[in-house]
C-alpha positions in Angstrom: -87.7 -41.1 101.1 -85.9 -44.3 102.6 -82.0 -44.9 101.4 -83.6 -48.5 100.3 -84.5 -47.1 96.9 -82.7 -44.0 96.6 -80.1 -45.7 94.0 -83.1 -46.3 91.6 -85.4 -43.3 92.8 -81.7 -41.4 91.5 -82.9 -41.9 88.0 -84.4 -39.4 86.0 -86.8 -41.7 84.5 -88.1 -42.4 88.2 -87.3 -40.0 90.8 -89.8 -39.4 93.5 -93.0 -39.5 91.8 -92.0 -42.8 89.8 -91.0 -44.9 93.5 -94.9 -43.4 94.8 -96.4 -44.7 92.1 -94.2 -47.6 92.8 -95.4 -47.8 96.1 -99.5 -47.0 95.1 -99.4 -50.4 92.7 -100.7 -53.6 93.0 -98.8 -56.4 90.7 -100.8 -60.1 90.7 -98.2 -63.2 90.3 -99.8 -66.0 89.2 -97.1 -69.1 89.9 -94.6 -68.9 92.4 -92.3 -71.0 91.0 -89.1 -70.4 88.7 -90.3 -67.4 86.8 -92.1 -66.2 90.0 -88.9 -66.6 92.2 -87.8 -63.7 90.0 -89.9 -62.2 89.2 -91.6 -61.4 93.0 -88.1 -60.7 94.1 -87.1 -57.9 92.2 -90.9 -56.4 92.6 -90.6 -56.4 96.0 -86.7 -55.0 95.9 -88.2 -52.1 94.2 -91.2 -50.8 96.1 -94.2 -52.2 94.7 -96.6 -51.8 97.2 -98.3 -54.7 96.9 -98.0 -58.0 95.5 -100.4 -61.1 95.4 -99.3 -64.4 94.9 -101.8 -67.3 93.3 -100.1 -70.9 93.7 -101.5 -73.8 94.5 -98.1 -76.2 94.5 -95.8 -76.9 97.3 -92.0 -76.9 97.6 -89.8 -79.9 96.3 -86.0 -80.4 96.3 -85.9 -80.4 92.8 -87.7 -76.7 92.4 -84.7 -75.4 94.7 -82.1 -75.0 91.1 -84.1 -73.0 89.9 -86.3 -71.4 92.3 -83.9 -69.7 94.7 -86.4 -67.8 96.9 -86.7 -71.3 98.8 -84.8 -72.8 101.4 -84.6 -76.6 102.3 -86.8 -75.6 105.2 -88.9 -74.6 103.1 -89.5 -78.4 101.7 -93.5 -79.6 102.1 -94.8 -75.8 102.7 -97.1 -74.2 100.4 -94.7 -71.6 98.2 -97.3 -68.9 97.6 -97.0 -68.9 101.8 -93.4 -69.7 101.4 -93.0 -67.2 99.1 -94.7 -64.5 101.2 -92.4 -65.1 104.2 -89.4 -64.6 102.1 -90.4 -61.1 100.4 -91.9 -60.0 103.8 -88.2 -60.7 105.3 -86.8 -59.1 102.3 -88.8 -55.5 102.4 -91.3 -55.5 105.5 -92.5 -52.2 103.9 -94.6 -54.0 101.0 -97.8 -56.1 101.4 -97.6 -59.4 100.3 -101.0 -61.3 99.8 -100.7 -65.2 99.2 -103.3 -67.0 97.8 -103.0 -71.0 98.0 -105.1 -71.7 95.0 -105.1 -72.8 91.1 -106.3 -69.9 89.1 -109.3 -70.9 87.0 -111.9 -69.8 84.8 -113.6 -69.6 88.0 -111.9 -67.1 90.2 -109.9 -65.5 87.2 -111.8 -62.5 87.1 -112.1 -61.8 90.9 -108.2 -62.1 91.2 -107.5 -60.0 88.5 -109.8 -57.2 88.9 -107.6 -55.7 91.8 -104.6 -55.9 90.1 -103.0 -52.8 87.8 -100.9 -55.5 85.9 -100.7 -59.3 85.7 -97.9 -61.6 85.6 -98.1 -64.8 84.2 -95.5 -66.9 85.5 -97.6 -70.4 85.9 -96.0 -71.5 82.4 -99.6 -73.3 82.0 -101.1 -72.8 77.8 -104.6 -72.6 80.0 -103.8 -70.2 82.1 -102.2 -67.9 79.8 -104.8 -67.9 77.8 -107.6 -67.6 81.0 -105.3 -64.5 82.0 -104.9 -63.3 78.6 -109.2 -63.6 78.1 -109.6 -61.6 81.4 -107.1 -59.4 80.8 -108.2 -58.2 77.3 -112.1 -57.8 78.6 -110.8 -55.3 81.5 -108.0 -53.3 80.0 -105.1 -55.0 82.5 -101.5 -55.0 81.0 -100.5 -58.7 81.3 -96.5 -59.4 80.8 -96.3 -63.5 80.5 -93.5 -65.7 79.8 -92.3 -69.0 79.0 -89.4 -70.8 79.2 -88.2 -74.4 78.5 -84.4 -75.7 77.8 -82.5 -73.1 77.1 -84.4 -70.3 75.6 -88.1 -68.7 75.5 -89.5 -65.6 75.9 -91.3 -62.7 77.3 -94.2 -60.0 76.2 -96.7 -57.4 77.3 -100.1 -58.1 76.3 -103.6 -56.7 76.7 -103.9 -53.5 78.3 -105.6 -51.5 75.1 -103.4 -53.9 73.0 -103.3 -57.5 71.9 -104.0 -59.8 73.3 -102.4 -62.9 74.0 -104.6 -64.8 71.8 -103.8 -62.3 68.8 -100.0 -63.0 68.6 -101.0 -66.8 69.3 -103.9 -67.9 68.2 -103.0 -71.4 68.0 -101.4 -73.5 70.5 -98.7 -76.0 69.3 -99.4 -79.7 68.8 -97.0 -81.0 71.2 -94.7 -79.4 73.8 -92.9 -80.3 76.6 -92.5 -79.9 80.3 -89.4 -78.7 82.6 -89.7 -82.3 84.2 -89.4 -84.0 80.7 -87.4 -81.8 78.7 -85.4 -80.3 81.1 -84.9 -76.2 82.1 -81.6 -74.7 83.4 -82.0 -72.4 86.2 -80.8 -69.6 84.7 -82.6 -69.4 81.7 -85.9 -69.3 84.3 -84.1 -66.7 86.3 -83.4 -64.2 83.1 -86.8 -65.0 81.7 -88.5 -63.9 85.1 -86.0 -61.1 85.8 -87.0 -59.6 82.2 -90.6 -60.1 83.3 -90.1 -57.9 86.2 -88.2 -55.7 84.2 -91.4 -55.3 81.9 -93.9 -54.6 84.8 -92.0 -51.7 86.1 -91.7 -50.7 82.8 -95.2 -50.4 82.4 -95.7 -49.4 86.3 -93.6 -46.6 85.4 -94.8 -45.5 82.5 -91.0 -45.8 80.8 -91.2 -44.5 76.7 -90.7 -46.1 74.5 -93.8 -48.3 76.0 -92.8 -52.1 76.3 -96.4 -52.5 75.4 -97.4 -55.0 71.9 -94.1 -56.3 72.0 -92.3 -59.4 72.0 -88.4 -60.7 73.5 -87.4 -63.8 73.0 -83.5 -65.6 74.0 -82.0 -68.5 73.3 -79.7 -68.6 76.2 -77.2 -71.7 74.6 -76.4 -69.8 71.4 -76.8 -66.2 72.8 -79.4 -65.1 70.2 -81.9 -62.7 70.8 -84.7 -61.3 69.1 -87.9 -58.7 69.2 -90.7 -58.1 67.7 -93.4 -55.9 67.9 -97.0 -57.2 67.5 -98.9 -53.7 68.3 -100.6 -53.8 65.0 -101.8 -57.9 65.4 -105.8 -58.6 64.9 -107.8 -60.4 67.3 -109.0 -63.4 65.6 -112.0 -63.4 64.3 -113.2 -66.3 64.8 -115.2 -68.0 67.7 -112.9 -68.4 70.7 -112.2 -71.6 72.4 -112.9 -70.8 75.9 -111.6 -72.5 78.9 -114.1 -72.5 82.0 -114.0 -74.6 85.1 -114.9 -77.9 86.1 -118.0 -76.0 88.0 -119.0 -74.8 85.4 -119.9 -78.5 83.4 -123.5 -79.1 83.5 -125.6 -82.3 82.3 -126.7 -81.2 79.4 -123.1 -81.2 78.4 -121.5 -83.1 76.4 -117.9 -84.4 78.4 -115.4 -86.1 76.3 -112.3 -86.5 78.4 -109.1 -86.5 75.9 -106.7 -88.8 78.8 -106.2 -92.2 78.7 -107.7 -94.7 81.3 -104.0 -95.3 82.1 -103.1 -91.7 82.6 -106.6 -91.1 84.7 -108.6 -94.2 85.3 -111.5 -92.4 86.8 -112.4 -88.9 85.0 -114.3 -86.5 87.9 -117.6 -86.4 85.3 -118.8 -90.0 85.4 -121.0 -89.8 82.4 -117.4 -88.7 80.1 -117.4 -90.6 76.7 -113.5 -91.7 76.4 -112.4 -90.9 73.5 -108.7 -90.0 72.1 -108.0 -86.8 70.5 -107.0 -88.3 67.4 -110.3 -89.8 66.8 -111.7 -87.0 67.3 -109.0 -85.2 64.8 -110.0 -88.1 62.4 -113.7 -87.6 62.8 -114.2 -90.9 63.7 -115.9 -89.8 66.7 -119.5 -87.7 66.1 -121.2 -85.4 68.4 -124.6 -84.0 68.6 -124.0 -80.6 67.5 -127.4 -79.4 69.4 -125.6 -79.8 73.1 -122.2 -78.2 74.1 -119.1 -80.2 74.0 -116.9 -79.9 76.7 -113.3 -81.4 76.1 -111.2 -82.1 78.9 -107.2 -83.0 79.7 -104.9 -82.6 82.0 -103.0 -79.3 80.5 -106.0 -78.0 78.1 -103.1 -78.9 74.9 -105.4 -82.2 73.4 -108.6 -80.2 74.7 -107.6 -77.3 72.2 -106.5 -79.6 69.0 -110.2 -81.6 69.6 -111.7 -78.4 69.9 -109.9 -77.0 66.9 -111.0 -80.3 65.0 -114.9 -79.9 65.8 -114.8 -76.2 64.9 -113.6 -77.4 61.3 -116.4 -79.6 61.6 -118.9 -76.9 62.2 -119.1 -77.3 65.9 -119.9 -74.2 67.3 -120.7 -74.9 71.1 -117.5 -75.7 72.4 -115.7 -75.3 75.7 -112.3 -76.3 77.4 -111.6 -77.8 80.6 -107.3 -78.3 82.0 -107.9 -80.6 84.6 -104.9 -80.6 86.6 -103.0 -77.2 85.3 
């Protein structure tokens, strides 16, 4: 075995047969930016064998504070490419797949099926819960995180337990973003770290199992907290699915939830404008006989609308995120 892992390998817990299975797994990123830049890192440090990267965004300056893995001449280029070249340069002896591409409803299930655990590091509610959907119909751990400020937190989900959707079955109202709210690096960098952590936990088959539960930090005061959810229910209720754009037919009904000042021109031209609080108000009515199929730019107004019909007694409903 090479020196490169022999202070790890060392450990009981590990040892040879833990670094080959190590080297036999195949870990799928989705997000290469601050959590990823942890995350793929520390994967790639430790032997996985192979990683594959989904991201569609490029490099800016202002990723660099918290998304170390990048250089300034790194600026413009694709990160899942940018990304690859990095880990490649750090351990030559893992294979690094990059994928320049949003995940979606659409190519969700392809992506994953390879993959013996998923990491959600794309901090997007629709693609959590895409991952977390997949994930739960195929038995695939999936350790997903979110951070924003100064705290937030990390779990293992799916895999024979619950799912995603289980633990949080409703999304919140309102959040916000890293560019509105604000994120320090570090806080990404622990979060991501811990997420790593978690997969080679699982990888390795470590006891206790870091499977059903729950860590969450709040990095500015220091607190931290756990919980474990192995015993949470599905809901029993109709999902809210998210599906892709392709997938909108014309016998659809498209209400698209953004503003004409926020999107003056929605991609399906025959999408009724409509706010989600009028929809929330039921101010708005819908033939119930044809699918509705909300759309917004994050899938957050798409879900409240969506929650608002099904109180209604809506029952064909679907989401669309258009730019997450």
């Amino acid at each position: 075995m090479s020196d490169r892992y022999g202070r790890q390998s060392v450990l009981p817990e590990i040892g040879p047969a833990g670094q080959a299975r190590l080297a036999g797994a195949h870990v799928l990123v989705v997000g290469a930016g601050g959590l990823g830049c942890a995350v793929l890192p520390y994967l790639a440090a430790a032997g996985v064998g192979r990683l594959s990267i989904v991201d569609h965004d490029t490099v800016e300056e202002s990723n660099l504070h918290r998304q170390p893995l990048y250089r300034m001449s790194d600026l413009g280029a694709p990160k899942a490419l940018a990304a690859r070249a990095a880990l490649s340069a750090l351990n030559p002896g893992v294979a690094v797949a990059a994928r320049v591409e949003r995940l979606t409803p659409a190519n969700a299930s392809t992506l994953v099926a390879g993959a013996d655990v998923v990491v959600d590091a794309a901090d997007s509610f629709a693609v959590t819960y895409i991952l977390s959907d997949v994930c739960h119909g195929t038995g695939r751990v999936l350790v997903s995180a979110s951070v924003l400020g100064w705290s937030g937190y990390v779990g293992v989900f799916c895999g024979g337990g619950p799912s995603y959707r289980a633990v949080f079955p409703e999304l919140p109202r309102r959040t916000g973003s890293c560019a509105e709210s604000g994120v320090l690096g570090t806080a990404v960098g622990v979060m991501g770290t811990l997420q790593a952590h978690l997969v080679l936990a699982v990888l390795l088959d470590i006891t206790p199992s870091v499977r059903g539960r729950l860590l969450s930090l709040d990095l500015r005061t220091l607190h931290i907290g756990t919980i474990s959810f192995q015993g949470a229910a599905e809901p029993q209720e109709q999902p809210l699915p998210f599906i892709d754009a392709t997938e909108v037919t014309t016998d659809d009904v498209v209400v698209d939830l953004r503003s004409l000042a926020e999107a003056p021109v929605s991609p399906f031209a025959a999408a009724l404008r409509v706010d989600v609080e009028a929809l929330e108000g039921a101010h708005v009515r819908l033939p119930h006989e044809r699918r509705a199929v909300l759309c917004c730019r994050s899938g957050l107004r798409a879900w409240r609308a969506g929650r608002a019909l099904q109180a209604a007694g809506y029952q064909r409903l679907a989401l669309v995120a258009l730019n997450e």
